[in-house]
N, C-alpha and C positions, 0 to 999 in steps of 0.2 A: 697036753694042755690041761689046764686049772676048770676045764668045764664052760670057759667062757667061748662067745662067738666072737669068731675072728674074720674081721671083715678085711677085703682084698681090693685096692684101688689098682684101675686100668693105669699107667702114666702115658701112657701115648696114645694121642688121638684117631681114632681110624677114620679116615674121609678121601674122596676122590677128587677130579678136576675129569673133564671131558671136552676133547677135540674135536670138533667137523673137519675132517683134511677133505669134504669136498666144497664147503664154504669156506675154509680156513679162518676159521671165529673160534672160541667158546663157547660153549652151551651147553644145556642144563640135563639132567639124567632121573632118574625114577625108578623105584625098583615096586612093583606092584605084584602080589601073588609070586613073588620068587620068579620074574619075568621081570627083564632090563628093558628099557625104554629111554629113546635120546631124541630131544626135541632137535628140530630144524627150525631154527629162530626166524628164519624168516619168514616159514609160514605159519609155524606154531604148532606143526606138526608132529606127531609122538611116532617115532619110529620102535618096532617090535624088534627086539636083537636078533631072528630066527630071518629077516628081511635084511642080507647083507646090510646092517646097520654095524655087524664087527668090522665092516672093513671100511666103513664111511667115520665112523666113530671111536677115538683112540681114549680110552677110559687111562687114567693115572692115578697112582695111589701115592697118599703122602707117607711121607717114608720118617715121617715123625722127628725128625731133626730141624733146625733151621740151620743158615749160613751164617758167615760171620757178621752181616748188617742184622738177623733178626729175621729175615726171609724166610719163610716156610719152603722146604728141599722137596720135590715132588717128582718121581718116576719120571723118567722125558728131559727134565731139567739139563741145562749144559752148566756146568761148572766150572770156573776156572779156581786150582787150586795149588798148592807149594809143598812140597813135599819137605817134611817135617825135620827130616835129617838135613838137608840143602835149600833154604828158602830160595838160593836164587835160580831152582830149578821151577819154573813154572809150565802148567798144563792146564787143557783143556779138555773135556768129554764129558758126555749126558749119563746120566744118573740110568740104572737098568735094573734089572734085579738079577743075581747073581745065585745059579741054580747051585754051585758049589757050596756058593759060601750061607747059603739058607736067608739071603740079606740083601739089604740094596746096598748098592756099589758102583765103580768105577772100574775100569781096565785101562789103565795108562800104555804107553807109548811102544812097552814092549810085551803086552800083554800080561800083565801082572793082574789080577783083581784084586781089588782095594776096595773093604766093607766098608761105610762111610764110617758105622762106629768107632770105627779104630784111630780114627783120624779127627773128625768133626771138634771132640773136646779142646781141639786147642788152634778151633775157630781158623782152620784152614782152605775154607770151601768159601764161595761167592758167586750168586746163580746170577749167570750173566744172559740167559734167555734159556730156550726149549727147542727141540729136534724137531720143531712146526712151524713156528716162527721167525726161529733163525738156525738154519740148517748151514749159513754161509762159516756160521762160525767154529763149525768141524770140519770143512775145509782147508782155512786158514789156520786149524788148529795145532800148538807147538812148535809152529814156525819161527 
């Protein structure tokens, strides 16, 4: 380098979404003192993470990509999407993180993982709900 400073831009946003799977809502999180904290909206309550609030409270990370409408793609999400070689093959499954592939991802039908980056650029994904709110649709799913 010529001596100058060279600065480094983030391009992905890092942010979460959090779950009550015992109210089945959305609600809000806090991280104070390196201590996680998930409100109960209905009382207004702050639950400490160390107070099985991991198991009442499903945190999601955004995985930095959007769908093909512009959608922000978030951990949980269910997608329904076409595989790139045969569009008229269509699927369905929720977004996970993928301990292989170091990424967030998919596992289609015969158990393939599929890193969404590999895929996303040519706007193949479309977040048709989440593994919380609509569970029905990985039942029904590739039917």
């Amino acid at each position: 380098m010529n001596g100058t400073k060279r600065e480094v831009e983030m391009s992905r946003e890092i942010k979460f979404r959090v779950y009550d799977k015992e109210k089945n809502m959305w609600t809000n999180f806090k991280i104070l003192d390196n201590i996680m904290y998930f409100m109960g909206k209905n009382t207004g309550v702050w639950f400490h993470e160390k107070y099985k609030a991991k198991e009442r409270f499903a945190l999601m990370q955004y995985t930095g990509l959007k769908d093909k409408n512009g959608k922000e793609i978030y951990e949980g999400d269910i997608l329904k999407y076409n595989f790139p070689y045969d569009g008229r093959l269509k699927h369905i499954s929720p977004v996970t993180y993928l301990e292989t592939q170091t990424s967030f991802g998919l596992k289609d039908i015969y158990g393939n993982e599929i890193p969404l980056y590999r895929i996303t650029a040519n706007n193949y994904f479309e977040v048709v709900g989440n593994i919380y709110e609509n569970p029905e649709l990985l039942e029904e799913k590739n039917g």
